[in-house]
Biopython code that builds the backbone (N, CA, C, O; Angstrom):
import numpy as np
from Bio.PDB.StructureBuilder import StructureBuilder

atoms = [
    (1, "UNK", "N", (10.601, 42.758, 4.465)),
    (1, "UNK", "CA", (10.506, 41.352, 4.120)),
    (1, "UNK", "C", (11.563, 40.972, 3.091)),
    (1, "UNK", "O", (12.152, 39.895, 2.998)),
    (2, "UNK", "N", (11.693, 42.093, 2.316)),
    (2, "UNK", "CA", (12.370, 41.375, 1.089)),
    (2, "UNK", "C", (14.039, 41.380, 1.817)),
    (2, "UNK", "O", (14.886, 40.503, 1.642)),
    (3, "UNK", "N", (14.167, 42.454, 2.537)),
    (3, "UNK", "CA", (15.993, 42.666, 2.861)),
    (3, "UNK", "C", (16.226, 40.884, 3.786)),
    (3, "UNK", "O", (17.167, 40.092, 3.733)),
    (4, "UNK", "N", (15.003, 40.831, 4.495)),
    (4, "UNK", "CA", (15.257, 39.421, 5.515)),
    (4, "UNK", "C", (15.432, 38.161, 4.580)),
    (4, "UNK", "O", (16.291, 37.332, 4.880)),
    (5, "UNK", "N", (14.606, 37.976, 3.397)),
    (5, "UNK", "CA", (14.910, 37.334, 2.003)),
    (5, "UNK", "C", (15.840, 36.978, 1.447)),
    (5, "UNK", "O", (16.262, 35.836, 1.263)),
    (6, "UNK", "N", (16.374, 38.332, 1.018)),
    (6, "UNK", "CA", (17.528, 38.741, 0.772)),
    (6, "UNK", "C", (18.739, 37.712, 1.638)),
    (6, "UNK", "O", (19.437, 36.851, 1.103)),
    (7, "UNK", "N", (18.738, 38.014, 2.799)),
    (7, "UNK", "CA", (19.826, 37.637, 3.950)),
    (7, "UNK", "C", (19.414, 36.064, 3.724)),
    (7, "UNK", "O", (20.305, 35.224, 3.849)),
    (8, "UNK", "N", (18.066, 35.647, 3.389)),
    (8, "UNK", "CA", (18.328, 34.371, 3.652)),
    (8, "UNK", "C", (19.028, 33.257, 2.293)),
    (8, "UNK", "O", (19.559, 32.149, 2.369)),
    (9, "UNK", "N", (18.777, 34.008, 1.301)),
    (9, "UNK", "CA", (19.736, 33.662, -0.214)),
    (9, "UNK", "C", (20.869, 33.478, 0.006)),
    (9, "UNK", "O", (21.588, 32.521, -0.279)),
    (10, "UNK", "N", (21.162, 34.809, 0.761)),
    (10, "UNK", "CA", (22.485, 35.344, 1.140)),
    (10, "UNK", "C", (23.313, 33.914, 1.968)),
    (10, "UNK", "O", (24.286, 33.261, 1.592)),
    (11, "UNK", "N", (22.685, 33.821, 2.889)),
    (11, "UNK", "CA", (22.829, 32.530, 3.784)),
    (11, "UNK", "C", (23.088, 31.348, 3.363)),
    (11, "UNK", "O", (23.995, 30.702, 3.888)),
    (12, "UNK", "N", (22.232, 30.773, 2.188)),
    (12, "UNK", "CA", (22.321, 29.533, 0.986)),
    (12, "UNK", "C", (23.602, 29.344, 0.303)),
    (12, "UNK", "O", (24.047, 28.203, 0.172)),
    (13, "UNK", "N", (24.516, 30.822, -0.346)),
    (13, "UNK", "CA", (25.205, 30.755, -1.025)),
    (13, "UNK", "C", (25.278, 31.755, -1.846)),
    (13, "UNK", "O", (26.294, 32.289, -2.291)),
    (14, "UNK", "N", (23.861, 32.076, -2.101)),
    (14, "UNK", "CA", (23.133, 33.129, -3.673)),
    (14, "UNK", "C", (23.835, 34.719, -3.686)),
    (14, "UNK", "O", (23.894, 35.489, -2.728)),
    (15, "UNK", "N", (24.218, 34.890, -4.742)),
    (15, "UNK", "CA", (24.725, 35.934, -5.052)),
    (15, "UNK", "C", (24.811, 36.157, -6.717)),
    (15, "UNK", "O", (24.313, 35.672, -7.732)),
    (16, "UNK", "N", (25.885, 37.334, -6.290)),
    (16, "UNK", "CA", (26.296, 37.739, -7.740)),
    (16, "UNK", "C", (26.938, 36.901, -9.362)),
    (16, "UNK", "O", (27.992, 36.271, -9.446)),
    (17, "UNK", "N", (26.261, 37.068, -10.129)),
    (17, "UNK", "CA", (26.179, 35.672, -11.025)),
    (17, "UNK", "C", (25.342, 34.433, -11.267)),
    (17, "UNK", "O", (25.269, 33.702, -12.255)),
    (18, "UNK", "N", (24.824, 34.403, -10.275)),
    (18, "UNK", "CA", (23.584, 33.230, -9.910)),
    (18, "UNK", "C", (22.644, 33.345, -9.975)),
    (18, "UNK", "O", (22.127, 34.170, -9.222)),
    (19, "UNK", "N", (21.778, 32.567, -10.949)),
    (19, "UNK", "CA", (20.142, 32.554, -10.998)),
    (19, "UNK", "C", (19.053, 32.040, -10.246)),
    (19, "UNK", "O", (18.692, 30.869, -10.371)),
    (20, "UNK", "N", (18.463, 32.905, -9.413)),
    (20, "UNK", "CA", (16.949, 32.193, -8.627)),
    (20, "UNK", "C", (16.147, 31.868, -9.611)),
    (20, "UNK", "O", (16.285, 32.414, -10.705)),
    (21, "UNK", "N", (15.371, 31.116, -9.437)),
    (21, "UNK", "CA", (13.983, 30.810, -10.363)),
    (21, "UNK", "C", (12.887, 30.894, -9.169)),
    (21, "UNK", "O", (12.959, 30.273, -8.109)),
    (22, "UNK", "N", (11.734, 31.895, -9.603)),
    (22, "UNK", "CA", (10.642, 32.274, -8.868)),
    (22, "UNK", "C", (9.610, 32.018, -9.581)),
    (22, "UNK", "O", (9.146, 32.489, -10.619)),
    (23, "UNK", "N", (9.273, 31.071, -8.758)),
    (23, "UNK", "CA", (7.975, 30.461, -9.154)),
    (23, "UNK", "C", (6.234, 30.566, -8.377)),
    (23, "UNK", "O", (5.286, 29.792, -8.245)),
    (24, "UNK", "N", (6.500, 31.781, -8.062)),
    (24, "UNK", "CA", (5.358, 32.194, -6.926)),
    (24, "UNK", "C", (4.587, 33.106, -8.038)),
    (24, "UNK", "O", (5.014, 33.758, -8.991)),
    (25, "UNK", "N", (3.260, 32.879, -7.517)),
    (25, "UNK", "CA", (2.339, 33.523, -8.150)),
    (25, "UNK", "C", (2.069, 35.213, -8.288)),
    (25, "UNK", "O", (2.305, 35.867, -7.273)),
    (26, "UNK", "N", (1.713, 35.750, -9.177)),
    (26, "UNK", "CA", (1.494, 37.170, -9.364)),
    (26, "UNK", "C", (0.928, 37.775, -7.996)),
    (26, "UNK", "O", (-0.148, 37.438, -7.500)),
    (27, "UNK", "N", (1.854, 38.767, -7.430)),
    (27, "UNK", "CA", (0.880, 39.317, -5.897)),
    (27, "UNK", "C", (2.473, 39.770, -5.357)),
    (27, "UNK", "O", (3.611, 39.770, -5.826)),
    (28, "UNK", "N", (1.669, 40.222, -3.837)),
    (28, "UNK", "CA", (2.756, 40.401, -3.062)),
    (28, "UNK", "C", (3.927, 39.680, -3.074)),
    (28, "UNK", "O", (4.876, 39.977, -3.800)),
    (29, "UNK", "N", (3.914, 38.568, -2.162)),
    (29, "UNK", "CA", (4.821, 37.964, -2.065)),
    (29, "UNK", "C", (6.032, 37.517, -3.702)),
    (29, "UNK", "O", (7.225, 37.221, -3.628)),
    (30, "UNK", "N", (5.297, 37.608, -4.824)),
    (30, "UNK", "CA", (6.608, 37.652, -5.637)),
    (30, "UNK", "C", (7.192, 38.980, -5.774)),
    (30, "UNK", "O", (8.370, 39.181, -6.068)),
    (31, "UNK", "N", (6.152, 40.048, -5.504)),
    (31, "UNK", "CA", (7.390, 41.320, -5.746)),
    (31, "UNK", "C", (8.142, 41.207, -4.587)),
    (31, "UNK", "O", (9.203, 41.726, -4.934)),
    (32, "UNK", "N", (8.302, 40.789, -3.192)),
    (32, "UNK", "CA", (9.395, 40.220, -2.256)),
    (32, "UNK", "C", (10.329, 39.473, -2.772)),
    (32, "UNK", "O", (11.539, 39.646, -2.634)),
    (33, "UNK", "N", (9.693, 38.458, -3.498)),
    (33, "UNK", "CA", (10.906, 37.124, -3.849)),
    (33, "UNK", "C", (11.526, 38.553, -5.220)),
    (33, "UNK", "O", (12.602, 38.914, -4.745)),
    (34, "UNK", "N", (11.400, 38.993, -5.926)),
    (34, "UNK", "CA", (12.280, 39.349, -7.187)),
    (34, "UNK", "C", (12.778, 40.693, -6.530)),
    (34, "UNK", "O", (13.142, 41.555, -7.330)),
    (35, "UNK", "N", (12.846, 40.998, -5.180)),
    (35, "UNK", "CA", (13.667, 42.192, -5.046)),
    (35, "UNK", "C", (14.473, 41.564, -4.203)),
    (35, "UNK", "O", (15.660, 41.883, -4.273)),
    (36, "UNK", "N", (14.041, 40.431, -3.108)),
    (36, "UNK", "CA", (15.305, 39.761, -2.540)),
    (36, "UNK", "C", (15.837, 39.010, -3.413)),
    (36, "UNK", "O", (16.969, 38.706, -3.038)),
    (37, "UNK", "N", (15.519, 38.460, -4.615)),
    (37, "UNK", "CA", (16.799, 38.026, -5.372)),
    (37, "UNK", "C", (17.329, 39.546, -5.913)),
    (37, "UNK", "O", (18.480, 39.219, -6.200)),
    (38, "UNK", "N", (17.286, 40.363, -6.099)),
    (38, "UNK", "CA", (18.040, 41.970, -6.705)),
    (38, "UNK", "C", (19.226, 42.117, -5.425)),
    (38, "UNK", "O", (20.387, 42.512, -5.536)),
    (39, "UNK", "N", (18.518, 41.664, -4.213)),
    (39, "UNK", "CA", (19.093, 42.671, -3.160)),
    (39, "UNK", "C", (20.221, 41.518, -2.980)),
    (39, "UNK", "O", (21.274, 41.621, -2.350)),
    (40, "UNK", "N", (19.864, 40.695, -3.503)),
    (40, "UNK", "CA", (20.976, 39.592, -3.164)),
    (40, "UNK", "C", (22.076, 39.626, -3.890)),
    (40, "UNK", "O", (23.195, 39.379, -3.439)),
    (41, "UNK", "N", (21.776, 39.995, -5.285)),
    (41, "UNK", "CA", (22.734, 40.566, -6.513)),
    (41, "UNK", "C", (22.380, 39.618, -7.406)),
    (41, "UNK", "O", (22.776, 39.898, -8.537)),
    (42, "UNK", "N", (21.530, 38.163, -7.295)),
    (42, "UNK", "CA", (21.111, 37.763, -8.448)),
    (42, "UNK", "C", (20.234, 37.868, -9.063)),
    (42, "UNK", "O", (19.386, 38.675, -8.681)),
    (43, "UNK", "N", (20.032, 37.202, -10.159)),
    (43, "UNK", "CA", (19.023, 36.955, -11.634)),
    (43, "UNK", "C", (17.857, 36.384, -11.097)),
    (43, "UNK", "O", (17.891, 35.350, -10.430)),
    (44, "UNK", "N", (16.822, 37.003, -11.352)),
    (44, "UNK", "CA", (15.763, 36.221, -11.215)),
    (44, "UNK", "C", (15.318, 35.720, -12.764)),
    (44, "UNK", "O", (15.413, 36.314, -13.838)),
    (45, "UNK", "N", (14.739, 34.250, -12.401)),
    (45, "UNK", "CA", (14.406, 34.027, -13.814)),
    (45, "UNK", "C", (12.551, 33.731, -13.189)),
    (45, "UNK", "O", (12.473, 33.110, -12.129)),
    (46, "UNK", "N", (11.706, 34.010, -13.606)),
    (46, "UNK", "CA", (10.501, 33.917, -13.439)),
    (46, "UNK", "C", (9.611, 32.604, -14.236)),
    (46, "UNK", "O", (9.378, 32.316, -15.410)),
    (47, "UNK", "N", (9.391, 32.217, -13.361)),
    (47, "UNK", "CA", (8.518, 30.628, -13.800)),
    (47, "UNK", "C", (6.913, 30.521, -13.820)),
    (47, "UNK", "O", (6.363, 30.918, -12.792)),
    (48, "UNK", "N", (6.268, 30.144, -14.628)),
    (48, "UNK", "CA", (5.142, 29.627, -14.247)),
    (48, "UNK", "C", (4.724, 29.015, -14.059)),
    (48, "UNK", "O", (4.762, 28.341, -15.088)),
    (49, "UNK", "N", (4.233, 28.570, -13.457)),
    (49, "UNK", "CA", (3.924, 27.234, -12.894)),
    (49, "UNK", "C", (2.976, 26.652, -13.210)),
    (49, "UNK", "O", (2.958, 25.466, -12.879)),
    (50, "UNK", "N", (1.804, 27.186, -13.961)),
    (50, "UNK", "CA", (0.853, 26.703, -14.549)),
    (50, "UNK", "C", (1.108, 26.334, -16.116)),
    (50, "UNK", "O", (0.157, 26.111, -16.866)),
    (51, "UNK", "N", (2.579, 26.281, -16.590)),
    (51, "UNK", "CA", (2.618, 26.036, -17.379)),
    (51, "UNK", "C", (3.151, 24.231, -17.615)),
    (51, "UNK", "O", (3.678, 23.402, -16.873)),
    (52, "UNK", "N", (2.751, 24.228, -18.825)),
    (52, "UNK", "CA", (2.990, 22.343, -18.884)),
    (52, "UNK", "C", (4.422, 21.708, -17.701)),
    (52, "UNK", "O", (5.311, 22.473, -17.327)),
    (53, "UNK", "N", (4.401, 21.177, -17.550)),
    (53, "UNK", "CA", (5.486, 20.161, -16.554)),
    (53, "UNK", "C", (6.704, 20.305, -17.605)),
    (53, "UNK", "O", (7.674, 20.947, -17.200)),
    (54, "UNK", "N", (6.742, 19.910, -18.579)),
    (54, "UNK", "CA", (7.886, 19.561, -19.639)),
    (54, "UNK", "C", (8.671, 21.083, -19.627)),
    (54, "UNK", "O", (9.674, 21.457, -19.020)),
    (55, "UNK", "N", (8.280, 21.383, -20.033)),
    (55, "UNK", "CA", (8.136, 23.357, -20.031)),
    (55, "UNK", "C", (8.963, 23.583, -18.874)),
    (55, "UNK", "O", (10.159, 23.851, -18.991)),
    (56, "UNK", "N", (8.272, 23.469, -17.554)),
    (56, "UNK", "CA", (8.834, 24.258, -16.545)),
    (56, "UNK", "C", (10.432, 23.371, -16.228)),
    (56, "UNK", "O", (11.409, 23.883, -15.680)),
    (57, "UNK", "N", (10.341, 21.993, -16.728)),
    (57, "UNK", "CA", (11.328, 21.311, -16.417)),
    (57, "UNK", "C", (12.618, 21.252, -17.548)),
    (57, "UNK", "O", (13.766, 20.813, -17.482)),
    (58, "UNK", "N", (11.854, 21.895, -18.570)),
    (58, "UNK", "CA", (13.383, 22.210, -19.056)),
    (58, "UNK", "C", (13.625, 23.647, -19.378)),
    (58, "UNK", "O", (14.614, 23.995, -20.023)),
    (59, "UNK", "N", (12.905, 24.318, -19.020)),
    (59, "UNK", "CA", (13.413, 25.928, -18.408)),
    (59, "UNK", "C", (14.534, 25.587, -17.427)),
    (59, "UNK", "O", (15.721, 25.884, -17.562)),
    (60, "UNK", "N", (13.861, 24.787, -16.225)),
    (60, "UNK", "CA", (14.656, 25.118, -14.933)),
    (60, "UNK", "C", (16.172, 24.112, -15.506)),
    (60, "UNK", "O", (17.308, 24.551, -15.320)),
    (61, "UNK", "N", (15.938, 22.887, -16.130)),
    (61, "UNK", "CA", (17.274, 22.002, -16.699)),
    (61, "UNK", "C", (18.223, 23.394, -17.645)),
    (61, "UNK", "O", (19.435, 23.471, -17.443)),
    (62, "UNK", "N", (17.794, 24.032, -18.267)),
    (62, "UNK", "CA", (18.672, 24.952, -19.531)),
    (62, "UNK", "C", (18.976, 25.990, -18.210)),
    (62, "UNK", "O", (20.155, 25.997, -17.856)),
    (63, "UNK", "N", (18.224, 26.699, -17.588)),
    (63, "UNK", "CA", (18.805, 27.980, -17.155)),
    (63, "UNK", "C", (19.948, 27.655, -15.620)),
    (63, "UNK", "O", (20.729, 28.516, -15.215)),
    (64, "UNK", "N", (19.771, 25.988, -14.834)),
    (64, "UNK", "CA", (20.107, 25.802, -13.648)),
    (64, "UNK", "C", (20.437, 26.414, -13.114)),
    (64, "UNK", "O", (21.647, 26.543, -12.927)),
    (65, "UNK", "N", (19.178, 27.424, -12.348)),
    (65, "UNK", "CA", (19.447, 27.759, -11.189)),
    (65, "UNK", "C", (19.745, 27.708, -9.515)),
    (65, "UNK", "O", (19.356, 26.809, -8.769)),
    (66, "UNK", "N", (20.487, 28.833, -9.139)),
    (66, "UNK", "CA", (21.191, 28.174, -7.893)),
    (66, "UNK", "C", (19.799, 27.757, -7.168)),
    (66, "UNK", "O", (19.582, 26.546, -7.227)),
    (67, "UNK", "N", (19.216, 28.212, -6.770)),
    (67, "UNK", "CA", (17.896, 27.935, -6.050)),
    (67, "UNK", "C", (16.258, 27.953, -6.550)),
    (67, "UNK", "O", (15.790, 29.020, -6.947)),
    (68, "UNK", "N", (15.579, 26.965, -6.519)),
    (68, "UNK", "CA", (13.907, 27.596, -6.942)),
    (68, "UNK", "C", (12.589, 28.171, -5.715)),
    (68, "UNK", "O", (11.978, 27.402, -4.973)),
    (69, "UNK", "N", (12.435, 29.373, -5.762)),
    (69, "UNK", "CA", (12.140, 29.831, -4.625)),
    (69, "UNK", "C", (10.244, 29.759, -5.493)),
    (69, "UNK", "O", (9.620, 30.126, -6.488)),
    (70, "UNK", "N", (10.083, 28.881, -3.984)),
    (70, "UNK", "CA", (8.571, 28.532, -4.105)),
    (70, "UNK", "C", (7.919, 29.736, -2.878)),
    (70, "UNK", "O", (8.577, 30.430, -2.102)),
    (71, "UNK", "N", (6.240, 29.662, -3.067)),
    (71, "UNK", "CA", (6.307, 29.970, -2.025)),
    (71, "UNK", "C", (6.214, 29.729, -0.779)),
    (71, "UNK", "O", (5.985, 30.623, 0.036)),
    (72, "UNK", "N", (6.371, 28.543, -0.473)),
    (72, "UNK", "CA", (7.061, 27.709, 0.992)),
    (72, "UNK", "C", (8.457, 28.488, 1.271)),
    (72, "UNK", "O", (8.877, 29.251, 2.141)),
    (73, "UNK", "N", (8.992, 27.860, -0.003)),
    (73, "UNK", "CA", (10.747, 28.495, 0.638)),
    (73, "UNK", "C", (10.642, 29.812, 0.856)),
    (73, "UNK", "O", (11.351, 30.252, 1.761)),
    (74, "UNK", "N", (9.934, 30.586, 0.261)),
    (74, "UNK", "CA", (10.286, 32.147, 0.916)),
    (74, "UNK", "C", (9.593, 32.572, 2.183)),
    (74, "UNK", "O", (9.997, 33.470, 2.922)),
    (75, "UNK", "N", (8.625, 31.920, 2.345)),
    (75, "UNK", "CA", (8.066, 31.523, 3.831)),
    (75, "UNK", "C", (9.426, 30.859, 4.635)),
    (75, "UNK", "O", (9.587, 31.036, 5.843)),
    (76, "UNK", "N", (10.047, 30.343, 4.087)),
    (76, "UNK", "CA", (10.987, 29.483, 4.802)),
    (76, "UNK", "C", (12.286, 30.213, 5.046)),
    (76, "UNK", "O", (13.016, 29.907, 5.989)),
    (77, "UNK", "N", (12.602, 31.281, 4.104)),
    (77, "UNK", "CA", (13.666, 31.547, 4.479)),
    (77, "UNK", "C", (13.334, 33.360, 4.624)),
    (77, "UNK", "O", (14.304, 34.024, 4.258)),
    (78, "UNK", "N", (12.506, 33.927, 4.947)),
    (78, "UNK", "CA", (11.897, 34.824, 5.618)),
    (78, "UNK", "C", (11.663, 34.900, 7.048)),
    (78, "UNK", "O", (11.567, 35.883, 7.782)),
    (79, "UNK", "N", (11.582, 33.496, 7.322)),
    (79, "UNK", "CA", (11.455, 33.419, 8.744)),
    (79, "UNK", "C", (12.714, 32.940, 9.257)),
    (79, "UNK", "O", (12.861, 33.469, 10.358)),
    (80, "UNK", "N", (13.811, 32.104, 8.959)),
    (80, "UNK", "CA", (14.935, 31.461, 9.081)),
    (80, "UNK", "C", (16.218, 32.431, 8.801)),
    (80, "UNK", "O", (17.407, 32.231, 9.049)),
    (81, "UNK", "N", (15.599, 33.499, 8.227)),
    (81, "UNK", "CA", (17.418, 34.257, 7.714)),
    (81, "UNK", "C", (18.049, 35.128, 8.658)),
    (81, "UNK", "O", (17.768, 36.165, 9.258)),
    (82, "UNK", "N", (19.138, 34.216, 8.557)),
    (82, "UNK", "CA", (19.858, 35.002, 9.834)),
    (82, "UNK", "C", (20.635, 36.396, 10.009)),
    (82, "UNK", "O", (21.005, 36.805, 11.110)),
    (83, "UNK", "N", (20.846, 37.098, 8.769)),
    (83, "UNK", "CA", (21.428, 38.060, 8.590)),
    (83, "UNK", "C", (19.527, 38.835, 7.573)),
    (83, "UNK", "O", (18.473, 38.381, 7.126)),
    (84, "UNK", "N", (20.395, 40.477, 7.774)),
    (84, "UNK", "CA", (19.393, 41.114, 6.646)),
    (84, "UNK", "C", (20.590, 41.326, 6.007)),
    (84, "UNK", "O", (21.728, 41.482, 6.450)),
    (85, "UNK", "N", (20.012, 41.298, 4.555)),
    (85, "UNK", "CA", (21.173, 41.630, 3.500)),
    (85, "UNK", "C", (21.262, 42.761, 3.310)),
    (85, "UNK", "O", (20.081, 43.095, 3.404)),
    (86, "UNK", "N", (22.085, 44.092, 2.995)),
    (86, "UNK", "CA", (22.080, 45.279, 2.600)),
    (86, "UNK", "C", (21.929, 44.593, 1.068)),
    (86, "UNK", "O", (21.924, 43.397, 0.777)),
    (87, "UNK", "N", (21.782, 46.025, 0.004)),
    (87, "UNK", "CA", (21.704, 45.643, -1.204)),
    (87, "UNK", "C", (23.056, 45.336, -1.847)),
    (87, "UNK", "O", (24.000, 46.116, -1.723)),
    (88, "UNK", "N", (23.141, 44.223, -2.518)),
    (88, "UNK", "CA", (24.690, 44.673, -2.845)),
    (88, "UNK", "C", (25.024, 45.360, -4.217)),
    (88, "UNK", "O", (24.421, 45.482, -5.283)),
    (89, "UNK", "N", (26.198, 45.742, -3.751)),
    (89, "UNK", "CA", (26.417, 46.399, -5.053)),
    (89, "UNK", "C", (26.358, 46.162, -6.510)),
    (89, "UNK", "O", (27.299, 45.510, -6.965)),
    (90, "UNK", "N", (25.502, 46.532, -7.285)),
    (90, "UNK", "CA", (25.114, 46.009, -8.665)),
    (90, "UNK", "C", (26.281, 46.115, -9.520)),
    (90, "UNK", "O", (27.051, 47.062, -9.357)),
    (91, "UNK", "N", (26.532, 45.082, -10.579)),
    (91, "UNK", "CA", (28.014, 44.905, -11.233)),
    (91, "UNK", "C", (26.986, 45.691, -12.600)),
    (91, "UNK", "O", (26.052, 44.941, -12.884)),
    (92, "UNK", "N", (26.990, 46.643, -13.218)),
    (92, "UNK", "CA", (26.067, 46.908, -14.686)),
    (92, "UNK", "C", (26.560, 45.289, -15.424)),
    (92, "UNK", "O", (25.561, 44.694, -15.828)),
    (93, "UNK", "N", (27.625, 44.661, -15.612)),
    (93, "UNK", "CA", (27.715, 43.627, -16.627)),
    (93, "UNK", "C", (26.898, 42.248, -16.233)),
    (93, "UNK", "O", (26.711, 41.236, -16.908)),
    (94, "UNK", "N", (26.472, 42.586, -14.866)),
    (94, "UNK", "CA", (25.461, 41.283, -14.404)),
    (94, "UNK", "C", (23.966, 41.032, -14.789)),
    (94, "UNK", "O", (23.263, 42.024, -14.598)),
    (95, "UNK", "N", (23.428, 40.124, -15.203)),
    (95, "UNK", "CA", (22.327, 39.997, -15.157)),
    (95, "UNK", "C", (20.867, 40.199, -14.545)),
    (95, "UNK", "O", (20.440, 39.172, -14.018)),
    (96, "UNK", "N", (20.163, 41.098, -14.506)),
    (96, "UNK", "CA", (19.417, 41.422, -13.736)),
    (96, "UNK", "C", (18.044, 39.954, -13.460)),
    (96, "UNK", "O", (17.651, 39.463, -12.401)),
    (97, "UNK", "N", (17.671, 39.659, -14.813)),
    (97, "UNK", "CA", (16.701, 38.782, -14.928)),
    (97, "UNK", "C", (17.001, 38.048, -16.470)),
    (97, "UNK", "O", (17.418, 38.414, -17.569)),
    (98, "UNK", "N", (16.548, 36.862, -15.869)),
    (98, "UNK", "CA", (16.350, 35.776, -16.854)),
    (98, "UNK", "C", (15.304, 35.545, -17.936)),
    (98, "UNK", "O", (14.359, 36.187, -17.479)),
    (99, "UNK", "N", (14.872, 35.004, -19.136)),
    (99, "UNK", "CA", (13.600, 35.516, -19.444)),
    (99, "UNK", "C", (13.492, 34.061, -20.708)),
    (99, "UNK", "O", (14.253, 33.701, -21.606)),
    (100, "UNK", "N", (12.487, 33.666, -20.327)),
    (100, "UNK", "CA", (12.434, 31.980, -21.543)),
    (100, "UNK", "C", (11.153, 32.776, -22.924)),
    (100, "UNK", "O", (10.406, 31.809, -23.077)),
    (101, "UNK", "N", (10.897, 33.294, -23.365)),
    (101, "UNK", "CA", (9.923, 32.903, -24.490)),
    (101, "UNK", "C", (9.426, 31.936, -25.287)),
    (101, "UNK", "O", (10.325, 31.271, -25.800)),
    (102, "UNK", "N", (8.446, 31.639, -25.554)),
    (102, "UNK", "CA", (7.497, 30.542, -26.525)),
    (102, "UNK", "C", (8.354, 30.143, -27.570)),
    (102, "UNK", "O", (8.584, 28.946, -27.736)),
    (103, "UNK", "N", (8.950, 31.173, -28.431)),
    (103, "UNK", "CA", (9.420, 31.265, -29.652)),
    (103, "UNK", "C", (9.208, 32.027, -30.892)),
    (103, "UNK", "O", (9.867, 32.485, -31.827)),
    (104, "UNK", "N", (7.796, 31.947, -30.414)),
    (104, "UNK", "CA", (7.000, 33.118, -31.159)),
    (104, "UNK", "C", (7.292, 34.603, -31.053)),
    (104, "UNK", "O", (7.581, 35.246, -30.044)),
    (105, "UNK", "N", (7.158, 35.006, -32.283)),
    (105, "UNK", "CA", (6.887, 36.106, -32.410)),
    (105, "UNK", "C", (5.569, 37.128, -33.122)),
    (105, "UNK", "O", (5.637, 38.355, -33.058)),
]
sb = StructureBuilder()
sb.init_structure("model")
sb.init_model(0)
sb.init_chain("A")
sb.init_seg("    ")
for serial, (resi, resn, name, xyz) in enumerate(atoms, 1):
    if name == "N":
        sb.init_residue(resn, " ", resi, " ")
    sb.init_atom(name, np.array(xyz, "f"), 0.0, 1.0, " ", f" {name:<3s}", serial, name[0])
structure = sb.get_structure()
């Protein structure tokens, strides 16, 4: 699932340098969405969605990512991707994941 994922990022544009934002709930289907964004070569930045509106909307405004993968769209592009992606090759100076904190410590 995740390599067909993968291919369908791949397909969008998404790659190396570029941040997904995954906003799918704890379970299967997000460990799919955060390895097809890996396999794709980008950043996942992880969202919650149960968090205030303001919040999620200026996470996603500060970090702009290339795509926000709900879980429709990965339904959507799981079934739609036309290539499988191999993994690509990881740059070590790239970003693996994105990460917002409260502020707190």
């Amino acid at each position: 699932r995740a390599s067909a994922v993968a291919g369908g990022l791949r397909d969008r544009g998404v790659g190396p340098d570029d941040i997904v934002a995954v906003t799918i709930p704890r379970g299967a289907d997000m460990v799919v969405a955060v390895v097809a964004v890996l396999v794709a070569g980008a950043a996942y930045l992880p969202v919650d969605s149960t968090q205030p509106p303001d919040r999620v909307a200026a996470v996603l405004a500060d970090a702009a990512p290339a795509l926000v993968l709900t879980p429709g769209e990965l339904r959507a592009l799981e079934t739609a991707a036309v290539s499988v992606a191999p993994m690509a090759d990881p740059d070590p100076a790239s970003a693996a994941y994105v990460i917002y904190t409260s502020g707190s410590t």
